[in-house]
C-alpha positions, 0 to 999 in steps of 0.5 A, a space after each residue: 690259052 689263058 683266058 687273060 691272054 687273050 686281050 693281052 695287046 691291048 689297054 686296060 680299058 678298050 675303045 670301040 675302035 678295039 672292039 671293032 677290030 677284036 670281034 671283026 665287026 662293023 663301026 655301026 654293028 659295036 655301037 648298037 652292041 654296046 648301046 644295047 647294053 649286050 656289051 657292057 660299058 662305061 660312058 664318059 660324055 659321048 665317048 664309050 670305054 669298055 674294061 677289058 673284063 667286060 670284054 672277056 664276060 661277053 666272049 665267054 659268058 657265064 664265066 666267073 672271073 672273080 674265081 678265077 682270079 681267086 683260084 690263081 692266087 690260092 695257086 700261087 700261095 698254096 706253097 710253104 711261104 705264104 705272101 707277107 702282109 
């Protein structure tokens, strides 16, 4: 399984109530996941919203997305017609 697949059901940007039901966890138990900053987030007001990228660092930490993402396009483009500008 590709590891951007694996929150494919989802937004693009998740809610505590999502990560709740991803990792099978407790309303309390996210919260204090993503106060202590062991989830990363963002907050706007009071609300909490967490990029699907910080969520699949968290699952699979030391995992360079970044690279991933550039190995896919290399992939992708390695052919004879190259993308257009």
């Amino acid at each position: 399984m590709n590891l951007y697949e694996v929150l494919i059901d989802y937004p693009d940007v998740l809610t505590p109530e999502d990560v709740q039901e991803i990792l099978h966890l407790s309303r309390s138990t996210v919260y204090e996941l993503l106060m202590g900053g062991v989830i990363k987030s963002i907050r706007i007001g009071k609300k909490y919203r967490i990029p699907k990228l910080y969520m699949l660092q968290f699952l699979y930490p030391g995992t360079d997305f970044f690279d991933l993402e550039r190995g896919k396009r290399e992939d992708e483009y390695s052919g004879d017609n190259p993308p257009s500008a």
